[in-house]
N, C-alpha and C positions, 0 to 999 in steps of 0.2 A: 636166279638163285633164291632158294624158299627158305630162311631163318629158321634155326629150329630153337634155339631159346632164348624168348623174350629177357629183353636188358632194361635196366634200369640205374639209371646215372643221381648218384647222392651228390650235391656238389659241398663246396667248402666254406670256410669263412669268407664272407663278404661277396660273395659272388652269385647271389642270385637278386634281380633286382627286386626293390619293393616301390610298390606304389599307394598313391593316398587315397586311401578311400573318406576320411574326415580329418578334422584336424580344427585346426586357426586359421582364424580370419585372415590371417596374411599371406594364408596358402588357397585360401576359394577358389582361385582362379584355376588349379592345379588337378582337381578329381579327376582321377583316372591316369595321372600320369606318376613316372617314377620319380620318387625322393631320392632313390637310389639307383644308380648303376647306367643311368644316359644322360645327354645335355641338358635336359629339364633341370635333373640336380645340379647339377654347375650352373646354371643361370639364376637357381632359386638363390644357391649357398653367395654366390657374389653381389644380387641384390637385396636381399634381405638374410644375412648368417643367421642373425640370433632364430629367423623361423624356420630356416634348416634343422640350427641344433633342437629345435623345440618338438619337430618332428620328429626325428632321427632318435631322439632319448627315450629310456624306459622309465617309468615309474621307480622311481628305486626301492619302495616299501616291496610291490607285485613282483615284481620281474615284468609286468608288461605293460598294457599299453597305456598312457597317463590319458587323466581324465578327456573327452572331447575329438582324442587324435586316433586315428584308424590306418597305420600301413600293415600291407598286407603283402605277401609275396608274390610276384607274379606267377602265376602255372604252371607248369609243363614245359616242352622244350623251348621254348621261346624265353622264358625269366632264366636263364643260364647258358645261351648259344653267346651274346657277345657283352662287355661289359664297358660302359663308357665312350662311346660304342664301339672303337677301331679294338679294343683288348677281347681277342678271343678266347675265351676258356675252355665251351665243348665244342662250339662250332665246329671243329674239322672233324671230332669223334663224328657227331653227328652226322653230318654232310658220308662220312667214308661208310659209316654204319645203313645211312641209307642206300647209297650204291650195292649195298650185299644185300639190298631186300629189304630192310627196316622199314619201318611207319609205324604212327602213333600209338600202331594196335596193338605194337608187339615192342617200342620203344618207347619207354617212357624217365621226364625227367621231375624226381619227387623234392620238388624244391619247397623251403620251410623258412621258415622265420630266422637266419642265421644272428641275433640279438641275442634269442632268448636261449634258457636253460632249459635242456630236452624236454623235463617232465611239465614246462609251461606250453612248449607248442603245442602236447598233446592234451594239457586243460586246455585251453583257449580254439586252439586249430583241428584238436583230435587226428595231430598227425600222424600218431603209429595205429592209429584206431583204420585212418585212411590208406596207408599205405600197406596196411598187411592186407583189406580189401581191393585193391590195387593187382599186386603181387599173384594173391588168389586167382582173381577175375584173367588175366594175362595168361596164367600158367594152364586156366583150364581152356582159355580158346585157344590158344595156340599147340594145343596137346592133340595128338594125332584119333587117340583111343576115343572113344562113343559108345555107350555114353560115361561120364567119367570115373573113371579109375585111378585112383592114389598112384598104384607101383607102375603105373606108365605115363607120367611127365616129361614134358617137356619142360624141367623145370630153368627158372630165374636164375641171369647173370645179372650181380650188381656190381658197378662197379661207383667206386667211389673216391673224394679226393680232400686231405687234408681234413679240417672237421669233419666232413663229410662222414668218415670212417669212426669217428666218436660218437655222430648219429647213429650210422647204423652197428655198433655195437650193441649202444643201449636198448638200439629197439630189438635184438636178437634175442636180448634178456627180458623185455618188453614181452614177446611172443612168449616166452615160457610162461610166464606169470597168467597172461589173457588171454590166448591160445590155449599152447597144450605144449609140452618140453621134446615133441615129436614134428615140430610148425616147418621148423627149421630143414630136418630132412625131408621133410614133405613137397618145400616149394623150392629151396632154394638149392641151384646148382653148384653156383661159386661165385668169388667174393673176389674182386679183383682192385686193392688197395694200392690208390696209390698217393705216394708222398703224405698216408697216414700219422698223424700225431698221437697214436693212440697212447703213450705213456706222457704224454707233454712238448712242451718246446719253452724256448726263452720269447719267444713272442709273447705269449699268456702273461708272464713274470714280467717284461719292462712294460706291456701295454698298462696292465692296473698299478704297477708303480709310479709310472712321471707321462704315459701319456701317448707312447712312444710306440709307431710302427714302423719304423722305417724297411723292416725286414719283409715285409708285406709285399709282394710283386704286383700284387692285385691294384695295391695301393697308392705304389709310387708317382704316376703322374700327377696322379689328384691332390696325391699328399705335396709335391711338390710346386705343382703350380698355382692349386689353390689355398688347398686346408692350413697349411701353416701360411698364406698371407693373409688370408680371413676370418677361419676359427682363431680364438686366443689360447694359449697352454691352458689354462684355469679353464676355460669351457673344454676344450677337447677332451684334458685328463676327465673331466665328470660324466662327458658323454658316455666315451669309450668306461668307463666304471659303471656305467648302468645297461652296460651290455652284460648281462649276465654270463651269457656263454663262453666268453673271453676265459672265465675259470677252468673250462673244458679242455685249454692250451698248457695250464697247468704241469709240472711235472709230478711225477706220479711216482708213486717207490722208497723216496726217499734215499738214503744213506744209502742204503741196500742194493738199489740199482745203480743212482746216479756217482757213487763213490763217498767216503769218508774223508776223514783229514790226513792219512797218509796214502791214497790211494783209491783208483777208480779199475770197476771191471774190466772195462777194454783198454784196460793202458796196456802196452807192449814192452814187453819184457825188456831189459835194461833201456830203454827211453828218456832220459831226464825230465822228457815233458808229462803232465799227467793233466787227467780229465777231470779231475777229481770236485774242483772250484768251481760251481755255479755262477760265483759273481767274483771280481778280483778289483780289488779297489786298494789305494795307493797304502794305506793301516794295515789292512788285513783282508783275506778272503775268505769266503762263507759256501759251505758245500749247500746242499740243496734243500735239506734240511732249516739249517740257520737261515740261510735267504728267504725262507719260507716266512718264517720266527720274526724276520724283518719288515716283509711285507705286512704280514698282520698286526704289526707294530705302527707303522705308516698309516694302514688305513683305520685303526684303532684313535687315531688325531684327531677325527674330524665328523661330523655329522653323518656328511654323505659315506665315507669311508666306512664307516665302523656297521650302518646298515649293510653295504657291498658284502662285507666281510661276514656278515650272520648271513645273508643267502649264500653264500658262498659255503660254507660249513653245513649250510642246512642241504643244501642240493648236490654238493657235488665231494667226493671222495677220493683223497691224496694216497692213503698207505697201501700198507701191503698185507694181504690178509694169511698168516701165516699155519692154522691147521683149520680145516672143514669141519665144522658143528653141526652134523648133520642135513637133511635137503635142504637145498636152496628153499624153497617156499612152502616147507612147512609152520605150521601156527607158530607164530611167535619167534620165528628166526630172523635176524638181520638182516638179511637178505631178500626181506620183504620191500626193506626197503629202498627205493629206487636213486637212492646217493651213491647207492654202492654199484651201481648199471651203470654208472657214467667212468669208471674205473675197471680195466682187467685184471689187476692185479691186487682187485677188493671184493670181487666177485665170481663166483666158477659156474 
């Protein structure tokens, strides 16, 4: 069986691993292996935590890498087939994908920085820079036409999962902007989202509140066997706060989508229950909005916080954009700029 459109797997939060290219003396012994995502990291985190966390953390002024220290993400299908190592995430995509013919040349998985905020992997990593030349390069060899022809592609299936789908949003907005606003039909086939957060979750909202993943499946062994007996609350909540892209989990809409104080869009018609509460605490409950209001309140406290909370604002976009002020990237429109790519319902 001969593939006829090259795929490409976005993966999600926390799930591609990263390895040390520099760092601290504590970690020397480590170049080349994973901080994140195999036994290396559980061996570092239980004999030396504080040089785990020292790794693992971003600068909090940048968004990215603090002075001296270098992880970087692993490559291709290999930094996203297993994690941990028995927790498989594409491994069986891949494995079933190659039975139908796949290989490197026509499967590829574009794994990034999942810490940072979009528009820093693409300063630091130039990763939509790479992966629209990716994309390109796949679409034209695998294309049957010679020599090549735009209106007969074989063009790209992406499929993607959880942030995953936040990445490649922005970078779809990314292409209008440093491409051309035709990129899109040109290469790509279809978009196969799955378990997308593209409007938010409550992951994003308790992670940069207290600290708190429990909801992370990715997470759970590690969170449970190690990280809560070895990281402390106080170092974890600062780590997981200097992952910038934790904001991208964010909800997104406001009142408008997530519900008001008498009522949410999908509540069901005489129901006594309503969706309406973001957060429900024993006083009072706070729609999505107000828990917003609270969070920035929280991290407004504290040193570290209140930095988190200006990148957060500067990079990345909650509302909802409610009438179009002409093209997207004409001079001078908002839409220049790229706070509003991290949001669909701040940008068209």
């Amino acid at each position: 069986m001969v593939p006829t459109h090259p795929v490409v797997l976005i993966p999600g939060f926390v799930t591609t691993r990263l390895e040390r290219w520099a760092g601290d003396a504590c970690g020397e012994n480590m170049f080349g292996e994973s901080i994140w995502g195999d036994l290396s990291m559980v061996k570092l985190m239980i004999k030396n935590t504080s040089c785990w966390v020292n790794h693992m953390a971003l600068d909090i002024g940048t968004g990215m890498d603090p002075e001296g220290v270098k992880l970087r993400p692993v490559e291709g299908l290999h930094g996203i087939d297993y994690l941990f190592p028995s927790f498989w995430v594409w491994a069986k995509l891949i494995k079933n994908l190659g039975e139908l013919g796949y290989d490197p040349t026509n499967l590829h998985g574009a794994t990034f920085d999942w810490r940072m905020a979009p528009n820093n992997n693409e300063k630091r990593d130039h990763y939509f820079t790479n992966l629209a030349v990716k994309i390109e390069t796949m679409v034209k060899k695998n294309s049957e036409e010679e020599p090549f022809n735009s209106t007969h592609l074989n063009k790209a299936v992406i499929i993607t999962h959880s942030m995953g789908s936040n990445v490649f949003y922005y970078f779809l907005k990314w292409t209008e902007k440093h491409k051309n606003p035709a990129w899109t039909d040109t290469y790509i086939q279809a978009w196969v989202n799955i378990g997308g957060a593209l409007l938010g979750s409550m992951k994003g909202y308790s992670t940069l509140l207290s600290g708190e993943m429990k909801d992370s499946a990715e997470l759970e062994s590690v969170r449970t066997y190690v990280a809560d007996k070895f990281v402390t609350p106080t170092d974890r909540l600062n780590l997981f706060r200097s992952w910038t892209s934790v904001a991208s989990l964010l909800p997104k809409g406001g009142n408008l989508v997530w519900g008001d104080q008498t009522s949410a869009p999908d509540d069901l018609a005489g129901d006594s229950e309503s969706y309406k509460d973001l957060i429900s605490l024993p006083d009072k409950n706070m729609t999505t909005e107000a828990a917003l209001e609270f969070l920035w309140g929280v991290l407004a406290k504290d040193k570290i916080g209140d930095q988190v909370q200006r990148n957060i604002n500067k990079w990345f976009s909650f509302g909802m954009a409610t009438e179009k002020t002409g093209f997207e990237f004409e001079s001078g429109s908002i839409f220049q700029d790229p706070k509003f790519w991290t949001n669909p319902l701040g940008a068209w």
